[in-house]
Structures are given as structure tokens and as C-alpha cells.
C-alpha positions as CSV (number, residue, x, y, z in Angstrom):
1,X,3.5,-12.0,61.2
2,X,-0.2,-11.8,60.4
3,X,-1.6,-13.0,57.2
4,X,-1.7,-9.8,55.0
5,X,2.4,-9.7,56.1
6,X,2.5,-13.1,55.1
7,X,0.6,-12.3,51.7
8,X,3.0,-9.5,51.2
9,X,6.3,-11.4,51.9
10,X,5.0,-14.3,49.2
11,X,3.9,-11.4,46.9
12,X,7.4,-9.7,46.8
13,X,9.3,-12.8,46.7
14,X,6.9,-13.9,43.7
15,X,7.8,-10.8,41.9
16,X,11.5,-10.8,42.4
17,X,11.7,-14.5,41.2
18,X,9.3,-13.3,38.1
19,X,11.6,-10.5,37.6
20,X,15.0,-13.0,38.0
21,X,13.0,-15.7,35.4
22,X,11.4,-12.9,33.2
23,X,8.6,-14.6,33.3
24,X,5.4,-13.2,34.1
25,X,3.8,-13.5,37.8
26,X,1.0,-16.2,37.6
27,X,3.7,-18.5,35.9
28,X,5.9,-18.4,38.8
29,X,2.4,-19.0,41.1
30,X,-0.7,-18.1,40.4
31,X,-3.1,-16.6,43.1
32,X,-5.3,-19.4,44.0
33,X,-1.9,-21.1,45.1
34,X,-0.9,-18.2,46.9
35,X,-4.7,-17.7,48.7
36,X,-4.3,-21.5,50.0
37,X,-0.7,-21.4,50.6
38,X,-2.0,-18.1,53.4
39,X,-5.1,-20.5,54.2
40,X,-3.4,-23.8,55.2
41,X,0.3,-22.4,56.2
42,X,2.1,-25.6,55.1
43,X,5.8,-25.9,56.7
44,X,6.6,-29.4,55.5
45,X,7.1,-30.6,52.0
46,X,4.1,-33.1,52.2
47,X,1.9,-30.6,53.5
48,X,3.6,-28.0,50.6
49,X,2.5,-30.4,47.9
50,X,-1.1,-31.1,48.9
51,X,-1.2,-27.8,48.2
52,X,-3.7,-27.4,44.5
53,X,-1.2,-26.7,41.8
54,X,1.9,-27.5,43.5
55,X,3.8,-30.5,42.1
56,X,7.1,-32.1,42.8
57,X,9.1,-29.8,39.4
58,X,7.6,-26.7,41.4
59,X,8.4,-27.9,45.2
60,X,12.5,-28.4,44.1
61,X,12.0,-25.0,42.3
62,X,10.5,-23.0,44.9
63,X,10.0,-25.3,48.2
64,X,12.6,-24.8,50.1
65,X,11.8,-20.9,49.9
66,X,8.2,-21.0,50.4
67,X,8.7,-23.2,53.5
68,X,10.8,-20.8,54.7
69,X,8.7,-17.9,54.6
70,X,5.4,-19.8,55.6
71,X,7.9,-21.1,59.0
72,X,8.6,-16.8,60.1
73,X,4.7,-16.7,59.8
74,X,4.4,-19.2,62.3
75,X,6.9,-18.1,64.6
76,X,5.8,-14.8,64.8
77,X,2.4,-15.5,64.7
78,X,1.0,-18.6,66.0
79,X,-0.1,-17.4,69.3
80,X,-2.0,-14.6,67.2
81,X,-3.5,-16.9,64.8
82,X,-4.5,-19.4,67.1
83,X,-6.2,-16.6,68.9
84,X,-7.9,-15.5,66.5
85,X,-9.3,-19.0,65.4
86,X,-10.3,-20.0,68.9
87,X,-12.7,-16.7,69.5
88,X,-13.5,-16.8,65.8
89,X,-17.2,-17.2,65.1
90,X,-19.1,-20.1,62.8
91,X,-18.3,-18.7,59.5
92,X,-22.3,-18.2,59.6
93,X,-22.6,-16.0,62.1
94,X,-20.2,-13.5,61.1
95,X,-21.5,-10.5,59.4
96,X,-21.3,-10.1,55.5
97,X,-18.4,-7.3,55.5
98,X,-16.1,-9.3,57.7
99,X,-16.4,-12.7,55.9
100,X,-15.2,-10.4,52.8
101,X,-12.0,-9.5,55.1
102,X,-11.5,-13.1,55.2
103,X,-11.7,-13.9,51.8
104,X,-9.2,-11.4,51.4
105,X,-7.3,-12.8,54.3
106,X,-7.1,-9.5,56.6
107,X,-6.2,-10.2,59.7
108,X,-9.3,-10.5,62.6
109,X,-10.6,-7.2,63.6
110,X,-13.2,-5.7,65.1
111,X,-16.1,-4.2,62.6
112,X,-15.8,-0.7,64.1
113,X,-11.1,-1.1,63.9
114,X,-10.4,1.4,60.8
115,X,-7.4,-0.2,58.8
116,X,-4.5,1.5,58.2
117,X,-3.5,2.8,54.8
118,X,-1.1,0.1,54.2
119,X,-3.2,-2.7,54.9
120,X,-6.2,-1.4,52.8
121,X,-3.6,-0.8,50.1
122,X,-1.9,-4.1,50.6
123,X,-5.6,-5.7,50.5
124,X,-6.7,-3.8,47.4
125,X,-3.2,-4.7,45.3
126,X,-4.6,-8.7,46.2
127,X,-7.2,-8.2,44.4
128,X,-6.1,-5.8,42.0
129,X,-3.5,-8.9,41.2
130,X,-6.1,-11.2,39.5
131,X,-7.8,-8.6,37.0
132,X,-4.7,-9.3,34.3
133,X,-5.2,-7.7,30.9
134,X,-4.4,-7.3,27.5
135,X,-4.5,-3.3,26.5
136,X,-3.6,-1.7,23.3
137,X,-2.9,1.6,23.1
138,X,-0.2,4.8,22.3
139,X,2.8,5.1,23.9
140,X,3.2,8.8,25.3
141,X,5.8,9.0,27.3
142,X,9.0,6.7,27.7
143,X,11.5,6.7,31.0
144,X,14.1,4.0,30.8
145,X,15.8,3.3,34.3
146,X,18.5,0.8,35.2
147,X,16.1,-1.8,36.2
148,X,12.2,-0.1,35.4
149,X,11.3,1.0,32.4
150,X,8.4,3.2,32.9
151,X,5.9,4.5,30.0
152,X,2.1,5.8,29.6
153,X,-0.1,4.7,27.4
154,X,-3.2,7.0,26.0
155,X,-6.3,6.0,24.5
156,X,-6.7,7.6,21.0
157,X,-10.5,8.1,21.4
158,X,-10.7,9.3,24.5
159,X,-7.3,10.7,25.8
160,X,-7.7,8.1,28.8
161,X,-3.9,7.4,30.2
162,X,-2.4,4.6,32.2
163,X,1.0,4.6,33.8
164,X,2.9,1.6,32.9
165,X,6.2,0.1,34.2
166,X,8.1,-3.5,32.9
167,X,11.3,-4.9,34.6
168,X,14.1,-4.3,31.9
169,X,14.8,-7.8,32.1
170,X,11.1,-8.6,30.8
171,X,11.4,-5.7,28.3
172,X,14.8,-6.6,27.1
173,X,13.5,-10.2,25.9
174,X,10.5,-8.9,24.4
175,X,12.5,-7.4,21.7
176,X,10.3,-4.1,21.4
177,X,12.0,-0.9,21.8
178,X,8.9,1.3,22.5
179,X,9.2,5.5,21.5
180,X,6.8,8.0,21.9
181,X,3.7,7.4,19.4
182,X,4.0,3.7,18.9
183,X,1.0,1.9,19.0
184,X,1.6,-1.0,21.2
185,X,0.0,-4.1,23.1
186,X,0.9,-5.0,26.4
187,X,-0.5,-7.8,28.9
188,X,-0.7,-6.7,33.2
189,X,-1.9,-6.5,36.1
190,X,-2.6,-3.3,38.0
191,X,-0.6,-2.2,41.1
192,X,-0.7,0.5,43.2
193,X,2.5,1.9,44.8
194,X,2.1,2.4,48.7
195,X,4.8,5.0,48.8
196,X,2.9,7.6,46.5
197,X,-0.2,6.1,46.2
198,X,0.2,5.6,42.3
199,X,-1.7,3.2,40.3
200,X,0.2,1.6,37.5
201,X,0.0,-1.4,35.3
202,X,2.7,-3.8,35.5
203,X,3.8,-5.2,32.4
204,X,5.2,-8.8,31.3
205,X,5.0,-8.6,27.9
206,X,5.1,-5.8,25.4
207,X,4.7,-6.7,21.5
208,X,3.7,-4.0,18.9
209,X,0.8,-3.5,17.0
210,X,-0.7,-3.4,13.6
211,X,1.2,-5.1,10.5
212,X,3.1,-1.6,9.0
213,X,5.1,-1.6,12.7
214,X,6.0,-5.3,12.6
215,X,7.6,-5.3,9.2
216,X,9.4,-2.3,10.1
217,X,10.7,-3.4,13.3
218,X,11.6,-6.6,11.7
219,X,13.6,-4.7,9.2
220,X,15.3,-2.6,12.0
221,X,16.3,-5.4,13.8
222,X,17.2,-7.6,10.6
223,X,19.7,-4.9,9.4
224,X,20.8,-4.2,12.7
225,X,22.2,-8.0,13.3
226,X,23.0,-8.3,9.5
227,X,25.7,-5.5,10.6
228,X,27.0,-7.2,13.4
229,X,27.7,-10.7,10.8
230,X,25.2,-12.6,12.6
231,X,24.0,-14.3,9.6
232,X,27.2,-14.2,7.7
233,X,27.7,-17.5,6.2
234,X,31.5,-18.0,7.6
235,X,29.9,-17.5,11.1
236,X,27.7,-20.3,10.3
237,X,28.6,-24.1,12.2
238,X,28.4,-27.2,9.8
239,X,26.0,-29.8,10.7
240,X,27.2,-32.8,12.0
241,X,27.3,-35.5,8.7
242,X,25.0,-38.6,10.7
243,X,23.0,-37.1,13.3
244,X,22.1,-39.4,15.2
245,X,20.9,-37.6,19.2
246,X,18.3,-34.6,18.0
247,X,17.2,-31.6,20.5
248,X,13.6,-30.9,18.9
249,X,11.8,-27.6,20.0
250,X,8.5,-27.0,18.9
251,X,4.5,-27.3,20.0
252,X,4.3,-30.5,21.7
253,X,0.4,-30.3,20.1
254,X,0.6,-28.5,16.7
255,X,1.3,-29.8,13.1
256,X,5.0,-29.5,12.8
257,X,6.3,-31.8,15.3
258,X,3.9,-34.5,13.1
259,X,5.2,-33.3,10.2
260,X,8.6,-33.6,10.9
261,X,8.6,-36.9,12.8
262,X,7.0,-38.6,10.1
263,X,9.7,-37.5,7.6
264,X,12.6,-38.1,9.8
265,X,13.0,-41.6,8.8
266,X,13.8,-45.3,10.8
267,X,17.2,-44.5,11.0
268,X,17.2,-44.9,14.9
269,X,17.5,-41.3,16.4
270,X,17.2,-40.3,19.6
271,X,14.6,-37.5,19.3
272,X,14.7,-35.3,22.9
273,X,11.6,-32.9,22.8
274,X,11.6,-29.8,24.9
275,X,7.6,-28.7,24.3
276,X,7.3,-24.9,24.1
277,X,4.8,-22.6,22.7
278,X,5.3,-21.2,19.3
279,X,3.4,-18.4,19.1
280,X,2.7,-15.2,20.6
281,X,5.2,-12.7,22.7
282,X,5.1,-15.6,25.8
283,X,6.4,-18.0,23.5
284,X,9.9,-16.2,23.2
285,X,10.6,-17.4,27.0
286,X,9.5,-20.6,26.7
287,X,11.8,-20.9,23.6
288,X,14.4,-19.3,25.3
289,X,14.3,-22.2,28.1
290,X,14.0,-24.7,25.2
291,X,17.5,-23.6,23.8
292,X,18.9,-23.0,27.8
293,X,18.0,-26.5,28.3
294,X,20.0,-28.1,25.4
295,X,22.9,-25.9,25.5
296,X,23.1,-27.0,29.8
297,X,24.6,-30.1,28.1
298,X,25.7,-29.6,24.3
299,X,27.1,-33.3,24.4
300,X,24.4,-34.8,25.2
301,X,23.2,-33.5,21.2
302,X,24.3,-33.8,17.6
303,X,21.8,-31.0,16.1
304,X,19.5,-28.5,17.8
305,X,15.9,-28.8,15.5
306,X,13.8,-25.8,15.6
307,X,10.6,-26.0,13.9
308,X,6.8,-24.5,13.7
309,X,4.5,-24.6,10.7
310,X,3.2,-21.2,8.7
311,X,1.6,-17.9,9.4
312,X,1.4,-14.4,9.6
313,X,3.9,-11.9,10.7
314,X,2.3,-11.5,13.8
315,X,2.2,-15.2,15.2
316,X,6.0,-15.7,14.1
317,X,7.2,-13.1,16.2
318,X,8.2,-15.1,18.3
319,X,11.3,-16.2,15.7
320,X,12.0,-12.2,15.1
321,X,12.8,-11.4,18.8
322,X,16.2,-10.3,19.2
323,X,17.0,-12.1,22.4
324,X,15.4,-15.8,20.8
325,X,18.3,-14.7,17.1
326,X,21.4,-14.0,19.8
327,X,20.6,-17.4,21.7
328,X,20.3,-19.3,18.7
329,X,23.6,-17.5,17.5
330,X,25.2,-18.7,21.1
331,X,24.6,-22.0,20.9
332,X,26.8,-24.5,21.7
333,X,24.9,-27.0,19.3
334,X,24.4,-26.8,15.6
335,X,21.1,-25.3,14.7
336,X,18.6,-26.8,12.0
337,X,15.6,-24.1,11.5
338,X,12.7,-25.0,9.8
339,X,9.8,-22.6,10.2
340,X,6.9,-21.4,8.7
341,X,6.2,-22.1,4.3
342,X,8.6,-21.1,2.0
343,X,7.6,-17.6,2.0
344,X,7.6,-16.7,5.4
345,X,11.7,-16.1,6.5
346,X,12.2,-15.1,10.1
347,X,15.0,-13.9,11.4
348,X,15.4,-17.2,13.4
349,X,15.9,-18.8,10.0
350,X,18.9,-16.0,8.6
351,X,20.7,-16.8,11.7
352,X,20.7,-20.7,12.3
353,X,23.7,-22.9,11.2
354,X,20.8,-24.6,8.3
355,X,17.9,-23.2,7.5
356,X,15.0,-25.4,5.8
357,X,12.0,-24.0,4.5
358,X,9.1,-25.8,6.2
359,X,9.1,-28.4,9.6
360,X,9.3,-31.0,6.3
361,X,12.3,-29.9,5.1
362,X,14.1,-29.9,7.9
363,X,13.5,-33.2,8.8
364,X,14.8,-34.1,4.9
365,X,18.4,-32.1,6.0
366,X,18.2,-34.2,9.0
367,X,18.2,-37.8,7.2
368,X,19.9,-36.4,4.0
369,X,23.7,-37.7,4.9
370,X,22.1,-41.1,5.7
371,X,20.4,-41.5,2.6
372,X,23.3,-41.0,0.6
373,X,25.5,-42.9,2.9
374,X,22.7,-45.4,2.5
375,X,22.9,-45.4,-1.2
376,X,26.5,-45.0,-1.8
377,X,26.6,-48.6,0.5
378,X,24.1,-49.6,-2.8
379,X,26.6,-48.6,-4.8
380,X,29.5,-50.5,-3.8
381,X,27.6,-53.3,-3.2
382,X,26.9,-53.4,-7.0
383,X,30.4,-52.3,-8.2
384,X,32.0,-55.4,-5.7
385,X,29.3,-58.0,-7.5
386,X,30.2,-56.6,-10.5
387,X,34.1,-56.8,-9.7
388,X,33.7,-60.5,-8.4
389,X,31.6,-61.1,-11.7
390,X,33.9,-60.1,-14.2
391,X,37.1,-61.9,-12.3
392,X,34.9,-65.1,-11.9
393,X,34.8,-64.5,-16.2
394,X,38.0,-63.7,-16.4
395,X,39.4,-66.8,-14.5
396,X,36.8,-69.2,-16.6
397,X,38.1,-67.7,-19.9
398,X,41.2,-68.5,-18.8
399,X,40.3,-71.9,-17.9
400,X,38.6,-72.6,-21.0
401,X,41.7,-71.8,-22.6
402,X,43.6,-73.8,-21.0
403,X,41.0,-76.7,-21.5
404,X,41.1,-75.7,-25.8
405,X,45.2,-76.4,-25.5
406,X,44.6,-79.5,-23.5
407,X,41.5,-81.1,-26.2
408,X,43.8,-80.1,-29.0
409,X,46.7,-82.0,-27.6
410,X,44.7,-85.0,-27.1
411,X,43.2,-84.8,-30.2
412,X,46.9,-84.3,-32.0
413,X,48.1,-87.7,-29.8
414,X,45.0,-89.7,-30.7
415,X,45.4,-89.0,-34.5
416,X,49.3,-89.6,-34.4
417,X,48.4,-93.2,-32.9
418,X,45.8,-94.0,-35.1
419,X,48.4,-93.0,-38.3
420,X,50.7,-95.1,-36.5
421,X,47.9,-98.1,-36.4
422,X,47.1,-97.7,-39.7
423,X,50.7,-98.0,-41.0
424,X,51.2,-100.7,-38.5
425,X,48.3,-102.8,-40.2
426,X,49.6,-102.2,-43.6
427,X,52.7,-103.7,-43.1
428,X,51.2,-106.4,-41.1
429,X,51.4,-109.0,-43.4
430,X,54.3,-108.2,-45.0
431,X,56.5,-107.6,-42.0
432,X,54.8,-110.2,-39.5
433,X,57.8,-111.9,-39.6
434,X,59.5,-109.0,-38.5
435,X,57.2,-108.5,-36.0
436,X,57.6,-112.1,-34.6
437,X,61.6,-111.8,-34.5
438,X,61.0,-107.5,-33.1
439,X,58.7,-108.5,-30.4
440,X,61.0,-107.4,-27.9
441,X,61.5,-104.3,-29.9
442,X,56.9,-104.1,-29.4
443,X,57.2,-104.6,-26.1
444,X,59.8,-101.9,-25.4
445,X,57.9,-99.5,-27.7
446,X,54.6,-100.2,-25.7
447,X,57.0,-99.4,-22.2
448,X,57.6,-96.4,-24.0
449,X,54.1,-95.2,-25.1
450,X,53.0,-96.2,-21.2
451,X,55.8,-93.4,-20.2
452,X,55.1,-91.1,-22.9
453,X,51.3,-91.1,-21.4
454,X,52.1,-90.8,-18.0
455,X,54.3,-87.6,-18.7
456,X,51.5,-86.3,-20.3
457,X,49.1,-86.8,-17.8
458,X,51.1,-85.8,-15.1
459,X,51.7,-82.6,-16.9
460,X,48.1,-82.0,-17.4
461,X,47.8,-82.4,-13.5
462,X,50.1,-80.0,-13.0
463,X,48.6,-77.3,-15.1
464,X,44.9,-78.0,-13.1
465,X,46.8,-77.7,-9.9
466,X,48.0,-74.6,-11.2
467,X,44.5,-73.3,-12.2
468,X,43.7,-74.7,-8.5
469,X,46.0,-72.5,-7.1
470,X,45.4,-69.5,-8.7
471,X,41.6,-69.8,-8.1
472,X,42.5,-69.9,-4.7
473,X,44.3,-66.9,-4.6
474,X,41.4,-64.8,-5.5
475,X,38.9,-66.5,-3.4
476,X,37.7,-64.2,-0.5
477,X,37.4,-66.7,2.2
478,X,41.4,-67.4,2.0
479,X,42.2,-64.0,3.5
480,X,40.0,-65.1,6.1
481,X,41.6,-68.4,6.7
482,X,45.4,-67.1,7.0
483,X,43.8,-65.0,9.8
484,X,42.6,-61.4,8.5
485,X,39.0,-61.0,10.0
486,X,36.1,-58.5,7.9
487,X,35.0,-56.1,11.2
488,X,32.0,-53.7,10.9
489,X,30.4,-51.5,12.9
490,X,26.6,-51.9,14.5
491,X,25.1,-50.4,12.0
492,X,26.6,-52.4,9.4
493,X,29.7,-50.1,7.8
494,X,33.1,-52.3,7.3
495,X,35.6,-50.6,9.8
496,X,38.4,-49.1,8.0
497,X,39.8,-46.5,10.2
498,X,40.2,-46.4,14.0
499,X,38.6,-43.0,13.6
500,X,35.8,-44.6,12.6
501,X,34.7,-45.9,15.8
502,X,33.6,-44.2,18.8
503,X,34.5,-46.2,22.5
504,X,31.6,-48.2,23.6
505,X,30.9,-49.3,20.2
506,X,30.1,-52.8,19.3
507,X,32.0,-54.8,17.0
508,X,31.2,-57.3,14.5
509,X,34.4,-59.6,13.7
510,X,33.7,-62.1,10.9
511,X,36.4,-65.2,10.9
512,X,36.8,-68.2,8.9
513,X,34.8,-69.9,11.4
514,X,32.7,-68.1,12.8
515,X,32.3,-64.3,14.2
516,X,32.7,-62.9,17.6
517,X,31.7,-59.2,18.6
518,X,34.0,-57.1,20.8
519,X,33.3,-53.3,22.8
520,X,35.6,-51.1,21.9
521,X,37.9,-50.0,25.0
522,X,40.3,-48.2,23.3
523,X,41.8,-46.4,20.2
524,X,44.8,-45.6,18.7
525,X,45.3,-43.7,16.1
């Protein structure tokens, strides 16, 4: 295998896996790669990624492929190729027209050895390859195949024409249905067909143009999915109520990803960003990776974020391409949608499960549940202190109740005895004889009053223990010290429910001495 087969087998393996990606060719890899990939003829993976422009994400992609092709090259064509390097002039010595073959990488021949029709072809679609272009122009003529879509465009001013074909893959995901007469933009690269001879313009991306043809194939395609119940409210999925893992897909470098970070709010999220462009007909691949890549592992995600700030209707049509709406439909993770200003509405927005107006917004709907989980904790918090308030009132209105009874008792007693003294002292005189002969009769009596007291007191101690105990009763720490424990979650929640926690969760297990934390291995319900 020479090195304009070699070119050709990397050429038509480039295509097909631009055609299986949908992607257009110099993302797959552009031609400088390819030109040193033919120049160095690398057949190990270290030699593969000393390679310009090959990394390790592109070697596990496309290595083991590119190795392979690069390895029939030098089976079938070392002895060649080392030929042709050992009677190979000093680069310069060699005359202008040849040094030309071997920037093109022809194989070594004579000056006076004519080519053959497939190799000048094969060398003029090389360079044909890197003059990629943006054309705008009328569609006149349409033939839709099973996997080609071929067209023409025509040049309004001067009837110039250009055949045009797309892979139906590409066309299929750039949302345009193209008919006779529209005026379209399309991105390519020429090509010319060996078979026929035919020069065409391959096409990656197709998008229409002008503002009147947007709207209306917006409008098209809105009431078109708006009759299949794609943005029927019923087929809509609820958002999880505390999101906590968030898939975010959006510019890693424009104003919305700023926006909405900063609004988020500390509430500890786990933000994963899958960095895509937002604008332009390319972006709709790149977005359509972004949601592949979360929905690979749905688990791994509470809510899907997709966000990009304002503009016209021509840099969001990205969000109006029908393949971008049915992926966002499919996904296996509740969508969030926050793009543009409040008056732009893509069709992005009708179909997600939450649709905020701005990058902003969506970031409010993201911390909304938390902050009024956040203040309904406030709110409890107030209504306990205010419980434990108005008990600790009632219980000293009780005791100073109590206390009232007891002071009026005392003060009752105390009066009875000083009657008692006073009468006593009034009949002193008069009955100290009496008293003399009745001092057993004093002496008994004072037995008695000694009695009567220590009843009394030992009633009054009764009635405080009783207070005691019923104080007790009501005070929090005693559930804690006949064993029942206050657990909460990390993040501070009491745990009421076993639904409540997740396994792997940390505990928090306050005691009467003490508190321990615990993992949670297991629930029951």
C-alpha cells in the first residue's frame, strides 16, 4: 500500500466514523493529523500520540483503528517505501513540481510517469478536503435516498449551481427539512466522485436562512410535537424535592453557567458540567452528547440543568432542533431548562419537565425546596421555644399557686397562735395557779403543737415533691435518661421515618451522656 492508498483508507474510514457520529469530518480528525499520521506512519500507541493533535481521549477513541490501518501500509509497503526513501534525493535537489507531489504525499515517480485518473483524482479530493465553507444559497432540487440526501443549490444573482449531498444521519439532526425554493445555509467541503467524475459539496450542517423561515419552521415543528403531547403537562416528570447531584449543560465560557452558579446556593451540590457549545447548528451535537452522557448513567443524577443566556432566533436554534426536543423528552433524568430572557421560549423550554425563564431562574427552582425546607426547620424551631415557653409558664403558675395556699396556711397558723398567746397572757395572772397545778396539761399541749407542726411540714414536703415530680415529667432530658435517643441526619433533620434515610448515611445519636454516630447498613420499613 503506497501513501495516496494509505491516504485513501484513513480518508474513508474518517468519513464513515463522521457519518456513524454525525459529526462533521475535521472533528473526527482534521487534515494536518491525517498529513503527519501518512508522514510518520506510527504503529504503536506512543508513537500514535506524539502525533500533533492526538491525545489520550482520541487514541481510546480511534487508536486501535488507526494503528491498524497505518500496520497494512507497512506490510504491503515497506520494501516500497524504504525504496523510495533510499534513492530519494535532498529535498533540495528535487525539482519544484515533484516536491509539490510530496506535499501531497503521491507516491515517488518519475517527472515524465503520467498518473492515473484515480490517483490525480484521489490527490485533488486531498486538497479539495481543506477548502471547507459556509454557502448560502436556493435550494433547486431535492432527492432523498436511504442514506444520501442529495440537493442543488443556485445562486440567485447569477444562476451559478452546486451539487450537494449530506448523510441522512447529519440531515436528520440538523432539524431542516429542505424543499425546493428555500433559502438555506450549509457548511462543506468539496468532493469529487471518481466513479462519474462529479464534483459535489459535502455537507455537515444545514440550517436555514433569513428570520421569516426560522419562525416558520419553528412553528411547523412546534405544532407538529405539540400534536404528538410532547409538551403536555401529564407527560411532564416532577422534579426531585432536594436535589442534591446536578448534570449542568451549557458554555463552559459564557455568562450562564456564572449566572447560575452564583445563584445556586451553599447547600453542597454536586454540580457535574458537561461543556458544550450553545449556539449555532454544531451546537445541536455537542448538546446532544451532553444529554447521551448523563442519561449513560441516570443514577448517577438528581436533575438534568440546561441553561444558555438570551438572543435571537437564530443563535437559539440550537434549542428548536427536533432531534435536541425528542432527546430531552427521552431522558431518563428530570429536566430543568432555563434559556434565553423571559421572552425568548424555545421549544427546548415547552418540552422539559421545568421550565425557568433565564439561567437565574433556574438555579432559584434548583434551591427552591431547600429554602423552604430551610425555613420551615425556622419555623418549628420557634413554635418548640414557644411550646417549652408557655409550659415552663404554665408549670410556674402552677407553682405559685401552690406557694399562695401554702403562705396563707402559715399565715392562718401564725395568727391562731398568737390569738392563743394573747388569751394565754390574759389569763395569766388569774389562772397561774392553774397553770402551776396544769403544767403537765402545758407540757402535753406543747407535745401536741410539736406534732401538729411536723404534720404540717411533712405535708408541705410532700406537695414540693409532688411539684418535683411533675416538673420532671416534662423535662426533655428524662426521655433521654430512660433510654430513648434524639437521631438526625448529616444534614441536621431529626429522623423520623426509616424512609427518611438512604444506606450509607451517617447518623447522629444524641444520649443522656453523650452521642455516638452510626452508618446506616440497613432499613426496614
Amino acid at each position: 500500500m503506497n501513501r495516496i492508498e494509505l491516504r485513501m483508507r484513513l480518508k474513508q474510514w474518517r468519513e464513515e466514523a463522521a457519518a456513524r457520529e454525525g459529526v462533521e469530518l475535521y472533528r473526527v480528525l482534521p487534515n494536518a493529523v491525517l498529513d503527519e499520521i501518512i508522514s510518520t506512519l506510527p504503529c504503536t500507541k506512543d508513537a500514535l500520540l506524539r502525533v500533533k493533535g492526538i491525545k489520550e481521549a482520541k487514541y481510546r477513541k480511534y487508536g486501535a483503528r488507526l494503528i491498524e490501518i497505518v500496520s497494512l501500509c507497512e506490510e504491503s509497503g515497506s520494501a516500497s517505501v524504504e525504496s523510495a526513501s533510499a534513492d530519494s534525493a535532498p529535498s533540495s535537489e528535487r525539482p519544484a513540481w515533484e516536491k509539490e507531489e510530496v506535499k501531497a504525499f503521491l507516491a515517488p515517480v518519475a517527472p515524465d510517469t503520467p498518473l492515473s485518473v484515480g490517483q490525480f483524482l484521489d490527490s485533488l479530493n486531498i486538497e479539495l478536503s481543506g477548502m471547507a465553507a459556509r454557502i448560502r444559497g436556493e435550494v433547486s432540487s431535492v432527492d432523498e435516498r436511504e442514506r444520501v440526501v442529495y440537493f442543488s443549490l443556485k445562486d440567485s444573482q447569477d444562476e451559478s449551481t452546486i451539487n450537494c449531498l449530506i448523510f441522512r444521519s447529519a440531515y436528520m439532526v440538523s432539524g431542516v427539512r429542505i424543499a425546493i425554493g428555500d433559502e438555506i445555509v450549509v457548511e462543506g467541503s468539496p468532493d469529487v466522485y471518481k466513479p462519474s467524475g462529479r464534483l459535489s459539496l459535502k455537507v455537515g450542517v444545514i440550517e436555514f436562512a433569513g428570520e421569516g423561515a426560522l419562525k416558520k419552521a419553528y412553528e411547523e415543528l412546534r405544532k407538529k410535537l405539540e400534536t404528538e403531547g410532547l409538551f403536555a403537562p401529564e407527560r411532564k416528570r416532577a422534579i426531585p424535592e432536594f436535589p442534591e447531584r446536578i448534570a449542568l449543560l451549557t458554555s463552559k465560557d459564557g455568562a450562564a453557567i456564572g449566572d447560575f452558579m452564583m445563584n445556586v446556593g451553599q447547600h453542597g451540590y454536586q454540580v457535574t458540567l458537561y461543556p458544550s457549545s450553545v449556539e449555532g447548528k454544531k451546537a445541536v451535537f455537542e448538546l446532544l452528547k451532553g444529554v447521551e452522557y448523563f442519561n449513560a448513567h441516570p443514577e448517577r443524577y438528581d436533575v438534568l440543568v440546561v441553561i444558555r443566556g438570551g438572543g435571537s432566533l437564530e443563535s437559539l436554534q440550537a434549542f428548536n432542533n427536533e432531534a435536541l426536543v425528542r432527546a430531552i423528552a427521552a431522558s431518563r433524568i428530570p429536566v430543568i431548562s432555563g434559556i434565553g430572557h423571559e421572552k425568548d421560549i424555545s421549544l427546548a423550554q415547552l418540552v422539559a419537565d421545568s421550565s425557568a425563564s433565564t439561567p437565574t431562574a433556574a438555579a432559584r427552582a434548583v434551591r427552591q425546596s431547600w429554602e423552604e425546607a430551610e425555613q420551615g426547620i425556622h419555623r418549628a424551631a420557634r413554635a418548640m421555644e414557644q411550646s417549652m415557653n408557655d409550659a415552663i409558664s404554665f408549670f410556674e403558675s402552677g407553682l405559685a399557686a401552690q406557694e399562695a395556699v401554702l403562705v396563707e396556711s402559715f399565715q392562718n397558723m401564725k395568727e391562731r397562735i398568737k390569738s392563743l398567746a394573747d388569751r394565754f397572757l390574759e389569763k395569766k395572772i388569774t389562772m397561774s395557779y392553774a397553770l402551776r397545778s396544769s403544767a403537765d396539761r402545758v407540757w402535753s399541749f406543747e407535745e401536741g403543737m410539736k406534732k401538729t407542726s411536723s404534720v404540717l411540714l411533712a405535708q408541705f414536703h410532700d406537695r414540693l415533691k409532688q411539684f418535683d415530680a411533675l416538673l420532671m415529667q416534662f423535662d426533655p432530658n428524662r426521655a433521654l435518661r430512660l433510654g430513648y435517643s434524639l437521631v438526625r441526619l448529616s444534614s441536621g433533620a431529626l429522623l423520623r421515618s426509616s424512609t427518611d434515610a438512604k444506606l450509607g448515611d451517617t447518623l447522629d445519636i444524641r444520649l443522656s451522656k453523650g452521642s455516638v454516630s452510626a452508618e446506616v447498613r440497613e432499613i426496614s420499613p
